[in-house]
C-alpha positions as CSV (number, residue, x, y, z in Angstrom):
1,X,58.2,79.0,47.3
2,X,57.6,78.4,51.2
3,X,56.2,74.8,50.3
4,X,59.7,73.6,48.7
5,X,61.3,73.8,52.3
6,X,60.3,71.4,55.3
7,X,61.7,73.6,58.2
8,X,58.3,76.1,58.1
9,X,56.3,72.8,58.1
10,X,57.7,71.4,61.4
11,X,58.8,75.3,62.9
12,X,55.7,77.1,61.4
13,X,56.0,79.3,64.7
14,X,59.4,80.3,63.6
15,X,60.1,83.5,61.7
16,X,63.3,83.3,60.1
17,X,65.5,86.1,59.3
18,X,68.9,84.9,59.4
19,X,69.6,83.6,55.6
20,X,72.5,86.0,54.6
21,X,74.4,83.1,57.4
22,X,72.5,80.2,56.2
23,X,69.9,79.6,53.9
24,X,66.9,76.7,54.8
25,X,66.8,73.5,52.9
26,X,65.4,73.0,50.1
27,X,63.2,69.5,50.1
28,X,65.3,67.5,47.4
29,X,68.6,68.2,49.4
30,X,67.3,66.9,52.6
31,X,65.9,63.9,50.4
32,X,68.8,63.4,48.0
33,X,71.4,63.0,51.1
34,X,69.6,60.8,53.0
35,X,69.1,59.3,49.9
36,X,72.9,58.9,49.1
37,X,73.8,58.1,53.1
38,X,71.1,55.2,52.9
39,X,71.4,53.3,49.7
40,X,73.8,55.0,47.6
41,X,77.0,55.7,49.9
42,X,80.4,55.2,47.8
43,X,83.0,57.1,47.2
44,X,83.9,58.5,43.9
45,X,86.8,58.6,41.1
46,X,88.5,55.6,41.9
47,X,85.8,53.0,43.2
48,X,85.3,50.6,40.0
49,X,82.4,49.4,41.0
50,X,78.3,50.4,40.1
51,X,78.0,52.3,43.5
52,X,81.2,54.3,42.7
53,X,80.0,54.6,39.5
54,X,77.0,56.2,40.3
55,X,78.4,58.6,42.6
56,X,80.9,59.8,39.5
57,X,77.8,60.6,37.4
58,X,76.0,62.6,40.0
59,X,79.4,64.2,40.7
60,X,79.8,65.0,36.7
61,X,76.0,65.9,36.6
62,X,76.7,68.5,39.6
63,X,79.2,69.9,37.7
64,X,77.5,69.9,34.4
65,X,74.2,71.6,35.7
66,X,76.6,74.3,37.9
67,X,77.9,75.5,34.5
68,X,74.5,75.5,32.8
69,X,73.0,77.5,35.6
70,X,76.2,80.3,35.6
71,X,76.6,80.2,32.0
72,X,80.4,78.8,32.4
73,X,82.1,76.4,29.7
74,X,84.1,73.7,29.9
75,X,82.9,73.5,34.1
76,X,85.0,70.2,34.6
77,X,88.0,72.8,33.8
78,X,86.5,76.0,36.2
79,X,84.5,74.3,39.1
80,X,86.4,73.2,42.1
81,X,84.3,71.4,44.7
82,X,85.3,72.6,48.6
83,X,84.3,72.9,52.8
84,X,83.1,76.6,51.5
85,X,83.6,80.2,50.7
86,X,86.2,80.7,53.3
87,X,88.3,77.6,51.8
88,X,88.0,78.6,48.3
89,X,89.0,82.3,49.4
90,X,92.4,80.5,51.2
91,X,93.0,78.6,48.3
92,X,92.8,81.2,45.7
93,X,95.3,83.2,47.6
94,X,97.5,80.1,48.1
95,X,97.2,79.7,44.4
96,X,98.5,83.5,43.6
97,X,101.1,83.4,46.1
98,X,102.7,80.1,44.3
99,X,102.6,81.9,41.2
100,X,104.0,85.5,42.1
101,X,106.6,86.1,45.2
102,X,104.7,89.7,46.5
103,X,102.5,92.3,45.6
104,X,99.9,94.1,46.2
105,X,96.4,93.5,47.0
106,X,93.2,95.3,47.2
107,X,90.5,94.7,49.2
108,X,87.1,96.3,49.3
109,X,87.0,98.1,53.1
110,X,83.4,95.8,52.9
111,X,85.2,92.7,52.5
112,X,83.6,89.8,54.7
113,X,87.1,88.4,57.3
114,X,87.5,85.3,55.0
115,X,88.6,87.5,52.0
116,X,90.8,89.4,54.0
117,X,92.7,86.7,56.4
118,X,94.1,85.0,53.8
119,X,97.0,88.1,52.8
120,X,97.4,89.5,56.7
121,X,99.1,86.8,58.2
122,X,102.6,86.7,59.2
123,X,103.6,84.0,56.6
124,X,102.5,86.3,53.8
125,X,104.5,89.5,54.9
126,X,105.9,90.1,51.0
127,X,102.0,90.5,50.1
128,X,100.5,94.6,50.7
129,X,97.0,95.1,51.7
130,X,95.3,98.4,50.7
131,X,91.5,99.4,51.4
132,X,89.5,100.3,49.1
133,X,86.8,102.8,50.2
134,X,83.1,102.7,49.7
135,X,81.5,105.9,47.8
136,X,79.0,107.9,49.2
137,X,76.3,105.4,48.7
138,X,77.8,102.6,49.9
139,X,79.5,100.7,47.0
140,X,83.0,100.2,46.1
141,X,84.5,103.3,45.2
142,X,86.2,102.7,41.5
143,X,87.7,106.2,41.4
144,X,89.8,105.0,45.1
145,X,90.2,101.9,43.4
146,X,91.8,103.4,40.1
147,X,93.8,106.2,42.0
148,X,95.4,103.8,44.4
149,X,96.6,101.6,41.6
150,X,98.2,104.1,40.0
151,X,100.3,105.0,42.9
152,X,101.8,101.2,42.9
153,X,104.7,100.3,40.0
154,X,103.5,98.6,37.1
155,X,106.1,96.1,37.7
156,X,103.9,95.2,40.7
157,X,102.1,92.3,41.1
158,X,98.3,93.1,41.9
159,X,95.1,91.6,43.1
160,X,91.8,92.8,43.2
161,X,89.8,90.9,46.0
162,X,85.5,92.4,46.8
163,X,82.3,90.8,47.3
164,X,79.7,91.0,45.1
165,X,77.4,92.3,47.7
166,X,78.7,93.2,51.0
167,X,77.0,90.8,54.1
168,X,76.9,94.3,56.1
169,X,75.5,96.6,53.7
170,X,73.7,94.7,51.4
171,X,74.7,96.9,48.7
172,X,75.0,95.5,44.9
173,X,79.3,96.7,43.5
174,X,79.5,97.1,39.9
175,X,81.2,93.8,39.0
176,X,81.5,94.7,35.3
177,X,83.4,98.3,36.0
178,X,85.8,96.0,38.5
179,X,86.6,93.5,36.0
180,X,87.3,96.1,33.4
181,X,89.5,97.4,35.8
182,X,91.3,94.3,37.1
183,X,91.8,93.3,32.9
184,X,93.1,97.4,32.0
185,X,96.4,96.7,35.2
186,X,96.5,92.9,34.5
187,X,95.6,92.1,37.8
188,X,94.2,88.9,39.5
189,X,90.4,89.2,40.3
190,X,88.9,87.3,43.2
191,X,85.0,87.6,43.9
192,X,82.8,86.9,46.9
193,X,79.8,86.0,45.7
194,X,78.3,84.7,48.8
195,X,75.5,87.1,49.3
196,X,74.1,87.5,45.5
197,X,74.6,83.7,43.7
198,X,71.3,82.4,45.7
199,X,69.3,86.0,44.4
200,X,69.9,87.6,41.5
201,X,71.7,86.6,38.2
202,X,75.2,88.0,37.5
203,X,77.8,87.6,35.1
204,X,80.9,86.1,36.7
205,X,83.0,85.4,33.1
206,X,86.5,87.3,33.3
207,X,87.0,86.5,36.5
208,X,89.9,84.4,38.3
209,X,88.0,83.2,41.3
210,X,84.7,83.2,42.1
211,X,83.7,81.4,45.7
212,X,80.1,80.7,47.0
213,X,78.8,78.4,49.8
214,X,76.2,76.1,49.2
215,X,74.8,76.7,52.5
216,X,73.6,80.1,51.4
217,X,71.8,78.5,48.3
218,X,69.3,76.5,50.1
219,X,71.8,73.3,49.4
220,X,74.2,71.5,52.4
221,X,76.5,72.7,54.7
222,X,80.4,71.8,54.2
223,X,80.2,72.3,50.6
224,X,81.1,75.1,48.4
225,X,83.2,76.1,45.1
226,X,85.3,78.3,43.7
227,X,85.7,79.1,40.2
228,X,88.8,79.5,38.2
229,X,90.0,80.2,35.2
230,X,91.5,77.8,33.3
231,X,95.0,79.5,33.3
232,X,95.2,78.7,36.9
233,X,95.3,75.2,36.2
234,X,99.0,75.5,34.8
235,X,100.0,75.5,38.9
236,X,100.0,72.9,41.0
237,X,97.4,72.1,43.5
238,X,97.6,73.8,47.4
239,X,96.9,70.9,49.0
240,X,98.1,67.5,47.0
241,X,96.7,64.4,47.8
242,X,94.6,61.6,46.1
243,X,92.2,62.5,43.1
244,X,94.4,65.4,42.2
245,X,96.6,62.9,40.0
246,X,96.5,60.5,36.9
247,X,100.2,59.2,38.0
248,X,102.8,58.8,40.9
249,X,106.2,57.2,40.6
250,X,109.1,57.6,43.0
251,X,110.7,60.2,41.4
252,X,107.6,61.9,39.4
253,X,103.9,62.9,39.3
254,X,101.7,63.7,36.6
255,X,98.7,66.1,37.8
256,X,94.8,66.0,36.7
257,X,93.9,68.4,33.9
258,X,90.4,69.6,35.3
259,X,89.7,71.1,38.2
260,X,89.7,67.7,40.6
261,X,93.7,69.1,40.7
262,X,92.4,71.1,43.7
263,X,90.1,68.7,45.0
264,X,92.4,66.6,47.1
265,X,90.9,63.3,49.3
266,X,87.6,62.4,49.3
267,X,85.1,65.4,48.9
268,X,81.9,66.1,50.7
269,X,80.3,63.6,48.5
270,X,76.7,63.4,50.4
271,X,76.8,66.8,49.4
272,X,77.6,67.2,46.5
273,X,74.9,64.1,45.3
274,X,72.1,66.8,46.4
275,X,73.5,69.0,43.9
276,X,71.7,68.4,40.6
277,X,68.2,68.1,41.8
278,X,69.0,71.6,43.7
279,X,70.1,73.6,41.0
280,X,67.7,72.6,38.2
281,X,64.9,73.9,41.0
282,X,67.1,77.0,41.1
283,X,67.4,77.6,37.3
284,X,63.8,76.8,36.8
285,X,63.1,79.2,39.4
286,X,65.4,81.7,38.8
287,X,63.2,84.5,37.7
288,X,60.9,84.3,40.5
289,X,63.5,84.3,43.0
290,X,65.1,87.6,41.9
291,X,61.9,88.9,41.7
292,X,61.3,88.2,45.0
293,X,64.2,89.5,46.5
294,X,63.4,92.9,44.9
295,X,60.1,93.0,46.6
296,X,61.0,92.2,50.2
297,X,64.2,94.8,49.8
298,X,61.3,97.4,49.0
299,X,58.5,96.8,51.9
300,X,62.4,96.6,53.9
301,X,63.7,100.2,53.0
302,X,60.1,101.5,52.6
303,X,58.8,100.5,55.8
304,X,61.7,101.0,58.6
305,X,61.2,103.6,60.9
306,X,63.9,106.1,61.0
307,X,63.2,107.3,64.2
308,X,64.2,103.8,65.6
309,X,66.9,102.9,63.9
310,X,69.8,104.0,62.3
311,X,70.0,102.3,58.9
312,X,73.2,101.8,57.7
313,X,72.3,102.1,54.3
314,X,69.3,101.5,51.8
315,X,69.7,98.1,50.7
316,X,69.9,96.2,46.9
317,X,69.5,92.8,47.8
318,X,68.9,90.1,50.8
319,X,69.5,91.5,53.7
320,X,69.4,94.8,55.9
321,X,71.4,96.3,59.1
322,X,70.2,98.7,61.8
323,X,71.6,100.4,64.5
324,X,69.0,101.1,67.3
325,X,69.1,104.6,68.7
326,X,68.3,103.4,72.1
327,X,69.0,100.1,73.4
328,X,71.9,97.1,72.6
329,X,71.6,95.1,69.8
330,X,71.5,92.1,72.4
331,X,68.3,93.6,73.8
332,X,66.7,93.1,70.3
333,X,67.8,89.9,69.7
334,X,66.8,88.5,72.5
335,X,63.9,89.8,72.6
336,X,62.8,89.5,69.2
337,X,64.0,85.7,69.7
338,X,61.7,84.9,72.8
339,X,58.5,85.6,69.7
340,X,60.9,83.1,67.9
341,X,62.2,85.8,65.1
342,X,65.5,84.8,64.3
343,X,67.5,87.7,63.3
344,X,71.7,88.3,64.0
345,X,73.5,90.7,65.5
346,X,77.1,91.3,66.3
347,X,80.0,92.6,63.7
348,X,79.0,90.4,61.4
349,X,82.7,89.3,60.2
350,X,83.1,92.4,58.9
351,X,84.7,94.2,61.5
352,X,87.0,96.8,59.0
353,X,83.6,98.2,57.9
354,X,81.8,98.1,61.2
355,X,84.6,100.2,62.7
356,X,84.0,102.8,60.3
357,X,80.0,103.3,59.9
358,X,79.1,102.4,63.2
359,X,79.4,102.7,67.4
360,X,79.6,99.1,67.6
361,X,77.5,96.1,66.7
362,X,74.3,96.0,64.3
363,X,71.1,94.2,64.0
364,X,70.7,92.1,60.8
365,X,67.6,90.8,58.8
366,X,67.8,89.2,55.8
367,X,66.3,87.3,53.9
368,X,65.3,84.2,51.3
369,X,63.0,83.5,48.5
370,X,61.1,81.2,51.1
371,X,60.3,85.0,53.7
372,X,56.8,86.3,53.2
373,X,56.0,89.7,53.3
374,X,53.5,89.3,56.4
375,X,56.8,88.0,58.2
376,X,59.3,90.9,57.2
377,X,56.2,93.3,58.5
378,X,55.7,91.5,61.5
379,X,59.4,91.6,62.7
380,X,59.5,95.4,61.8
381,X,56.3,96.1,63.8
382,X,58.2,94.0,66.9
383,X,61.4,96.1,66.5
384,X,59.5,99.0,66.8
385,X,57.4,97.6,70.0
386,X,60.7,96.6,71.4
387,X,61.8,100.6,71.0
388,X,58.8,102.2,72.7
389,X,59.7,99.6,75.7
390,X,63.1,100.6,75.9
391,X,62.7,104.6,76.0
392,X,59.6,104.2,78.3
393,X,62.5,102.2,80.6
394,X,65.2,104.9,80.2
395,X,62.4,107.5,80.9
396,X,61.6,105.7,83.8
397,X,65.5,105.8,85.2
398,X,66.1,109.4,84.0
C-alpha cells in the first residue's frame, strides 16, 4: 500500500500519525490534478466546448464510480459535491430548518464541533439540542437515545445527528440500530462519516445525510459530499446560484432535478477530476484496507502501556487517544515531533466529550492503510521513552 503514495518517498524520515485530520495522497490524485490544472482546465456544465466537455464526463464518472463504491442508486440524484464535511453538515441543517420551523435535535455527546454548530447558534433559537450519552463502552447509548425521545411530543419535529465513529474515541456506533430508530419516530437522520468511509465498509442506505471529506480518503483537500435522499430534493437549494437551474426569467425559476441543485457556482473542479481514478483504487482495494485497519487497531490496544497512559477507550478503528499520567500532551508532541512522528494533540474539536472523559487535552494517533506496523511500534516505544524522562525530571524536582 505505502508505494501508492509519494509523501514516504520524498519524507521517508517522517512517521506519520495524523490521518484521522488528513489522509496522504494517493499517486493518481497528485497526478490527475496537475493533470487537469495543466492541459485540461475548464469549467463544467455550461462550457460547450471539448475542454468543458471533458470536464462534465469526469464530473459524471466521479459521480457514477461514488455510487458504485457505496452501493447508492440513481447517485446524480444523492451525491452533492462540496468544500467538505463541515459544509455538508451546515447544509443539511439549512435544508431541515427550510423544511420544518423547530424541533428537536439529537446529538451524539461524541459529535465532532461541525455536527453540532450548525443547531447552537443564535439564528436557530426555535431548534432544541439534547445529548445523547455514550454507554459504558464508549458507543452511543440507544437506550438514552430511545428514553429521551419519548419524553419529546410526537407532534415534534426531530433529528437524529452522530458520527459513525467518533474522531476522539475511535469507537464504531451501531448505525443500523440508529437508523431503525430515526425510521420507528420519523425523524431526520444525519451521519458523520468522516472517520470510517476511508476504512471499513458500511451501509449508509436509509439515511438523510451522509457527509465525508475527501481529504480523509487519500483524495484533495476542499472537496467533499454529502448524501441525500432524494425527498430532499423537493426543497430548494441553501445557497442558489448558477448550475443549480435549467431556467431564470424575471418573475420565475425552474430548479435542477439532481443533486447539482445544491451545488451552486463553480465547484472544486481540479478536485473533483481526481476522483475517478481514486475511488476505483479504493474499491479495488477495499478488502485489504479494512483488513488493515483491523490489524494496526490490535498491535494499538495490545501494545500501550497502561502505566503511561490513560487510554480513553479501546479502540474499533483508525485512530487512538491517550492521556499521559505525567507530563502535558505538548511535551509529547513536541517531542515526539523533533524524531519527526507526527501525532495531534489538543481537544480535538470535540470539546463536549473531552470535558467529560478527561482533565484536559489528549494525545492522538491514528492511522491509514499506508502506516506500517514497525512505525505504530516505534512511536509507542518513543512515548514510553518520553515517560521514563519525564518522571526521572519530576523525581529530580521532588
Amino acid at each position: 500500500m505505502r508505494d501508492y503514495f509519494p509523501f514516504f518517498k520524498r519524507r521517508p524520515e517522517v512517521i506519520y500519525l495524523d490521518s484521522a485530520a488528513t489522509s496522504q495522497t494517493l499517486y493518481t490524485v497528485a497526478d490527475d490534478m496537475r493533470d487537469f490544472m495543466l492541459t485540461n482546465k475548464s469549467n463544467a456544465h455550461r462550457s460547450g466546448n471539448s475542454m468543458g466537455t471533458w470536464v462534465d464526463k469526469q464530473y459524471q464518472l466521479s459521480k457514477e464510480l461514488i455510487g458504485k463504491w457505496l452501493n447508492i442508486n440513481k447517485p446524480e440524484k444523492r451525491i452533492v459535491f462540496n468544500s467538505g464535511t463541515t459544509q455538508g453538515l451546515n447544509d443539511a441543517a439549512s435544508m431541515i430548518m427550510s423544511a420544518m420551523s423547530s424541533g428537536v435535535v439529537f446529538v451524539g455527546i461524541d459529535s465532532h464541533h461541525s455536527l453540532i454548530l450548525p443547531w447552537t447558534q443564535s439564528g436557530n433559537a426555535k431548534w432544541r439540542v439534547v445529548f445523547i450519552n455514550l454507554d459504558k463502552d464508549g458507543r452511543i447509548d440507544l437506550d438514552d437515545l430511545k428514553a429521551k425521545i419519548k419524553l419529546e411530543p410526537m407532534a415534534v419535529s426531530k433529528v437524529i445527528a452522530v458520527n459513525a465513529v467518533s474522531n476522539v474515541l475511535g469507537l464504531v456506533n451501531d448505525l443500523d440500530a440508529i437508523k431503525k430508530i430515526a425510521l420507528d419516530v420519523a425523524a431526520v437522520s444525519i451521519i458523520d462519516a468522516s472517520q470510517i468511509i476511508s476504512k471499513r465498509k458500511i451501509d449508509i442506505s436509509g439515511f438523510d445525510f451522509v457527509a465525508w471529506s475527501w481529504h480523509k480518503v487519500y483524495g484533495p483537500m476542499g472537496l467533499g459530499c454529502l448524501l441525500i435522499d432524494p425527498v430532499w430534493l423537493n426543497f430548494n437549494p441553501v445557497r442558489p446560484g448558477g448550475g443549480t437551474v435549467t431556467s431564470v426569467s424575471t418573475d420565475s425559476v425552474t430548479w435542477t432535478d439532481n443533486a447539482t441543485k445544491f451545488e451552486s457556482g463553480t465547484q472544486n473542479l481540479s478536485a473533483i477530476c481526481s476522483l475517478p481514478r481514486l475511488v476505483e483504487w479504493l474499491m479495488k482495494h477495499q478488502t485489504d484496507i479494512e483488513a488493515h485497519d483491523i490489524s494496526i487497531t490490535k498491535i494499538v490496544n495490545d501494545q500501550i502501556s497502561l502505566a503511561q497512559f490513560t487510554p480513553i477507550s479501546k479502540t474499533d478503528s483508525g485512530l487512538i487517544c491517550l492521556e499521559p499520567v505525567i507530563g502535558t500532551v505538548e511535551d509529547y508532541t513536541m517531542m515526539l515531533d523533533a524524531k519527526n512522528i507526527m501525532i495531534r494533540s489538543g481537544k480535538l474539536c470535540a470539546e463536549p466529550l473531552i470535558k467529560q472523559i478527561s482533565q484536559g487535552a489528549l494525545l492522538r494517533l491514528s492511522w491509514g492503510c499506508y502506516t506500517t506496523k514497525q512505525e505504530v511500534e516505534l512511536a509507542l516505544d518513543n512515548l514510553g521513552e518520553i515517560n521514563a524522562r519525564l518522571s526521572r525530571l519530576v523525581q529530580r524536582t521532588v
